[in-house]
C-alpha positions in Angstrom: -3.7 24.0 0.5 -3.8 22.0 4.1 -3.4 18.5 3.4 -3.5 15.9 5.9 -2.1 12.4 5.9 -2.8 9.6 7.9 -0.1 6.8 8.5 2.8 9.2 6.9 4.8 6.8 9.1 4.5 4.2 7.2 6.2 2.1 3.9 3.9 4.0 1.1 3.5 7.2 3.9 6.9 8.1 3.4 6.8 7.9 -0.4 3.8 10.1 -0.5 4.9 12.6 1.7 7.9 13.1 -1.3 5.6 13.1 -4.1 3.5 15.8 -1.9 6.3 17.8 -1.6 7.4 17.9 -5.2 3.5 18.3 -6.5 2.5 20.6 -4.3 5.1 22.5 -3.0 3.6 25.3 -1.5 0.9 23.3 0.7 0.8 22.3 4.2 1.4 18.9 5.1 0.3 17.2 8.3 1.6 14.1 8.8 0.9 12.3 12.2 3.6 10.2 13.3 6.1 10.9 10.6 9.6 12.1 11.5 9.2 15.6 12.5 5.9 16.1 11.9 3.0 16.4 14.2 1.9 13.9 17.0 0.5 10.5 17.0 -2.9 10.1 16.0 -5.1 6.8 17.1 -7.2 7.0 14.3 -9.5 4.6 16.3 -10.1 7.1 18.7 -13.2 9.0 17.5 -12.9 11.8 20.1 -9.2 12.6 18.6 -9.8 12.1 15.1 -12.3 15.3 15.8 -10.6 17.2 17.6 -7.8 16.8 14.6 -9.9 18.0 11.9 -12.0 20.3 14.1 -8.6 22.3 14.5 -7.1 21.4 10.8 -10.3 21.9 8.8 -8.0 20.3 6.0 -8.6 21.0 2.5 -7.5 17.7 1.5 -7.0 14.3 3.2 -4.6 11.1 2.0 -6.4 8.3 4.7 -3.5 5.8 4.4 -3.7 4.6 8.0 -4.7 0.8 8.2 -3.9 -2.8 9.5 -2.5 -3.7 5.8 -0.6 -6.9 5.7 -2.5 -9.5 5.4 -1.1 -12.0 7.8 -1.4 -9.1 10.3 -4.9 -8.9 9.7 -5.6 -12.4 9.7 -3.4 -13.1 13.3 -5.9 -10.0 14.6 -8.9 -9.7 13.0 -10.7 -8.1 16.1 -7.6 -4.6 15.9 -8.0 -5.1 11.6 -11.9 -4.5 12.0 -11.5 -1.5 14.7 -8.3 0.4 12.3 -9.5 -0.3 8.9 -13.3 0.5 9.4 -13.9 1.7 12.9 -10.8 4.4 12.0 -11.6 5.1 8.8 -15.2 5.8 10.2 -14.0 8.1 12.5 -12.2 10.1 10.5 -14.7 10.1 7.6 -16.7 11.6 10.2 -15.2 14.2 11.5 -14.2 15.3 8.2 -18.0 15.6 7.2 -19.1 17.3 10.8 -15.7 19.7 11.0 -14.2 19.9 7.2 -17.1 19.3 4.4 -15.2 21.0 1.8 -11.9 18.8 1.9 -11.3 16.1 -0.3 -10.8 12.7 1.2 -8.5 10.2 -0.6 -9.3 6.9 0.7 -6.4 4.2 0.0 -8.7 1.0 -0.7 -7.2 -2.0 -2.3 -7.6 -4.2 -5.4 -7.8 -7.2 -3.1 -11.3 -6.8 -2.3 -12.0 -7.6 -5.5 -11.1 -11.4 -4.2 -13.0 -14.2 -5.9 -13.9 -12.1 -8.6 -10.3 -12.4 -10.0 -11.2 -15.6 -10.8 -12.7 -14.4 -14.0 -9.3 -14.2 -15.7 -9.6 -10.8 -16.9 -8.3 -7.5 -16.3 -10.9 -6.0 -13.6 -12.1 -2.6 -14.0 -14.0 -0.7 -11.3 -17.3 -2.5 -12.0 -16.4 -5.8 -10.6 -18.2 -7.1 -7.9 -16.0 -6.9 -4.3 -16.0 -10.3 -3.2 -13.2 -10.7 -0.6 -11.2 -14.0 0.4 -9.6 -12.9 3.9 -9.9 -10.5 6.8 -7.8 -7.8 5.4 -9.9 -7.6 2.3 -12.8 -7.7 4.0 -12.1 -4.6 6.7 -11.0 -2.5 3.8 -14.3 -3.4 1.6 -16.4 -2.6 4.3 -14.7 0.6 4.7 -14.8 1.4 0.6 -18.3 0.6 0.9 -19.6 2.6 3.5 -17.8 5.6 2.5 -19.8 5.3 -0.7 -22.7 5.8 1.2 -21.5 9.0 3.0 -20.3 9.6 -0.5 -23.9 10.2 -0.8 -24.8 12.1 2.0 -21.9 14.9 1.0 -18.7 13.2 1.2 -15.6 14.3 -0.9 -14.3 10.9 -1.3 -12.2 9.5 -3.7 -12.0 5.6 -3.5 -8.6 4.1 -4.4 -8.4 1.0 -5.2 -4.3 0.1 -5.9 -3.0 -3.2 -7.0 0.3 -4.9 -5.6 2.9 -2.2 -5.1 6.4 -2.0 -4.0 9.5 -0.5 -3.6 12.7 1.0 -1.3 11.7 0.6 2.6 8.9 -1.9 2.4 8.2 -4.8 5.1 8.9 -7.6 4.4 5.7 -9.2 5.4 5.3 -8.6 1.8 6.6 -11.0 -1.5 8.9 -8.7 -3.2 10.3 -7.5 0.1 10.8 -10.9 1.3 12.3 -12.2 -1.3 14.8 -9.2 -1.7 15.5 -9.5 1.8 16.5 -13.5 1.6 18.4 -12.8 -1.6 20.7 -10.4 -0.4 21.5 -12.1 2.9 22.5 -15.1 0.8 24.9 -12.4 -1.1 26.0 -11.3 2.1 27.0 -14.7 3.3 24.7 -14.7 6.7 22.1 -17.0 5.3 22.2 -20.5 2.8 22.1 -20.6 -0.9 18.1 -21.3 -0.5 15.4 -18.8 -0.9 11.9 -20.4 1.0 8.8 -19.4 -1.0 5.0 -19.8 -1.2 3.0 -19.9 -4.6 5.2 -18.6 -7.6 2.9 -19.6 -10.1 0.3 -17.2 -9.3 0.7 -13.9 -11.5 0.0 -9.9 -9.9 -0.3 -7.0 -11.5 3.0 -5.0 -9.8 3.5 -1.3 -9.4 5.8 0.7 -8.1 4.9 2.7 -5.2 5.8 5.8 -6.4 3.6 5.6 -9.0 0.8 4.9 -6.7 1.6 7.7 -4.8 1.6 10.0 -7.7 -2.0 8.8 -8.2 -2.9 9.9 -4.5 -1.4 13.4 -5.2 -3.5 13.4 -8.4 -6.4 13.1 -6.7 -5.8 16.2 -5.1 -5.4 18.2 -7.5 -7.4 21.8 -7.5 -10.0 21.9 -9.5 -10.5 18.0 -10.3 -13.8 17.6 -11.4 -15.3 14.8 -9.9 -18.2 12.8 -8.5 -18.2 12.0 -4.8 -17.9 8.1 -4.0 -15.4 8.0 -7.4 -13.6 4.5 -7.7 -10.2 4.6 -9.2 -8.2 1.0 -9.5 -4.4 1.9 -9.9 -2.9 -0.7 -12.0 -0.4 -1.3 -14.1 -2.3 -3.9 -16.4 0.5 -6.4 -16.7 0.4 -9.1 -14.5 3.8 -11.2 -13.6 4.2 -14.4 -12.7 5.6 -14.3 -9.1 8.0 -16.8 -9.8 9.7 -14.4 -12.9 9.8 -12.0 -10.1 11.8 -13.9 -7.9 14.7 -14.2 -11.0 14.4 -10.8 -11.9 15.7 -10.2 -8.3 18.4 -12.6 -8.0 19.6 -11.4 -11.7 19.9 -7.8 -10.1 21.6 -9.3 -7.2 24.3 -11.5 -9.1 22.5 -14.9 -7.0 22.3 -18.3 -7.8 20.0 -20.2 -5.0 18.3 -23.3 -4.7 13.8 -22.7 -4.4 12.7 -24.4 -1.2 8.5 -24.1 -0.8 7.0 -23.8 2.9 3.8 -24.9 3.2 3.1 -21.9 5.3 4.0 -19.4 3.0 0.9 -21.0 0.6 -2.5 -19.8 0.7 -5.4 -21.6 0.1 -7.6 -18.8 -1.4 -5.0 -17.5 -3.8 -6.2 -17.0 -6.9 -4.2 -17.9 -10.2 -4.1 -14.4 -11.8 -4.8 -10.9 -10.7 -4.5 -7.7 -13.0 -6.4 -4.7 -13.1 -7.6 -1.9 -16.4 -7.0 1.6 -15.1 -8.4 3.4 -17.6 -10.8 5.5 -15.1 -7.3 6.6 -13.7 -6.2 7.4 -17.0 -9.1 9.4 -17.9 -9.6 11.5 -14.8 -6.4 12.2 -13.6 -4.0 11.2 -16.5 -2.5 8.9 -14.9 0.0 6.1 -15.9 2.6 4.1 -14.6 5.9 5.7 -15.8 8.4 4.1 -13.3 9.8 0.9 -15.2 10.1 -2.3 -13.6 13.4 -3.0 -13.7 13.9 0.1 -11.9 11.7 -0.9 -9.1 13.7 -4.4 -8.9 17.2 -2.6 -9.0 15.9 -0.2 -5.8 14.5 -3.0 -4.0 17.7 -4.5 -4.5 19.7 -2.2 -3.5 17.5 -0.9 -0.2 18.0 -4.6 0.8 21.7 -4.2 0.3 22.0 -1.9 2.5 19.2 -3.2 5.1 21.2 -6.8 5.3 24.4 -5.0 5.9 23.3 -3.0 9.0 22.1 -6.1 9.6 25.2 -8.5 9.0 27.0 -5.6 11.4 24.6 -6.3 14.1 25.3 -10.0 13.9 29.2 -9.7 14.1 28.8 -7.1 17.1 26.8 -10.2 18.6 29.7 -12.4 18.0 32.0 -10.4 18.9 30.9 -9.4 22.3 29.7 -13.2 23.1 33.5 -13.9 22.3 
């Protein structure tokens, strides 16, 4: 089995291309832009994306690739519309044209489901998309128009994760953010004061290996399923953001004071958002099995070791200004 993975480079890239290795050990992996593996690919580039596929004729294809932070999106809508649905066009079709037999993973998001959160209940896959910001709304667009090509031929399966986290994530991110400022305050480089948005709001949190393990499940010979399938990946237990906050300063042995930046607040959030992933269940046998206080502890200590190289880079500073 050829499988090809787009943005390998990145946070949940890196994670996959471990969980490809020990699920499918004997397949090829083609990772653009990951350490060691093959060159960039501009997945906006429509010309490149087929010449890729025209040459890889992949049997299967994890489309990770994508503008997916939310402020990122939102300071550039104009590069978040061209990567998450001009690219994700692209390569949709030149896997139809060039590779009609592989089977396309699209990583979606629960986020388009936006204002429809504001139901209160666990969503399943037949809640209606309604998106509250530009990310969301680039990464709908593109869920929605590969279920039309879904119709026209397209092996696609449409995965829709909820929050997720883990070891090497950004911290453009909560959990990340948080972690980082946390440990820095442990390290002694930054005041006893963590500076937060909304910690009321509740998410449903995964760890990123577990999605990951659903993306390999997808791929999985023999997988009966329909093209245009929508899978949310969910843990169905939504935490408050503020509980997630303690649970990381528990694991790091800190006591800080809660500042709240009006920046950091959103005015669409929405009060609670969890997800039912019994689709997931059912087709692939999926489940989370990664507890969370094992994600918190590796956050933790991926940030320990971050802030240090950091810290080292701030006394070289000092040291040479002296």
């Amino acid at each position: 089995m050829r499988i090809l993975v787009t943005g390998a480079s990145g946070f949940v890239g890196r994670h996959l291309l471990a969980e490809l290795a020990t699920a499918y050990p004997a397949a090829e992996v083609i990772a653009p832009g990951s350490l060691g593996g093959a060159a960039p690919l501009d997945i906006t580039d429509r010309d490149a994306c087929d010449a890729l596929i025209a040459h890889l004729r992949p049997d299967g294809c994890v489309h990770l690739a994508a503008v997916a932070a939310i402020g990122d999106a939102r300071a550039d809508p104009q590069r978040a519309w061209k990567v998450n649905l001009g690219g994700t066009l692209a390569l949709a079709d030149a896997i139809a044209r060039h590779a009609p037999d592989c089977r396309m993973v699209f990583a979606s998001t629960s986020d388009l489901y936006g204002a429809s959160f504001k139901s209160g209940m666990a969503l399943d896959e037949r809640a209606v998309p309604s998106p509250l910001n530009v990310y969301s709304a680039t990464k709908a667009a593109a869920d929605l128009a590969l279920g039309a090509m879904a119709a026209q031929g397209l092996r696609v399966i449409r995965v829709r994760p909820f929050n997720h986290t883990g070891a090497g994530q950004s911290p453009s991110y909560a959990v990340p953010a948080f972690a980082r400022q946390v440990m820095r305050i442990a390290a002694g480089i930054q005041p006893a004061v963590v500076t937060v948005g909304d910690l009321a709001a509740h998410r449903d949190f995964l760890d990123v290996r577990d999605v990951c393990a659903a993306y390999a499940a997808c791929l999985r010979p023999g997988l009966d399923f329909a093209p245009g399938t929508i899978l949310n990946v969910a843990s169905g237990t939504a935490r408050r953001i503020g509980d997630v906050l303690a649970a990381l300063m528990a694991e790091a042995g800190v006591t800080a004071s809660i500042q709240t930046a009006d920046g950091l607040m959103r005015a669409s959030d929405i009060p609670l958002a969890s997800g039912d992933a019994s689709a997931a269940r059912a087709l692939l046998g999926w489940q989370p099995r990664i507890a969370w206080e094992t994600t918190i502890a590796d956050v933790i200590a991926d940030w320990r070791e971050r802030v240090a190289v950091e810290a080292c880079a701030a006394c070289a500073a000092c040291e040479a200004r002296a």
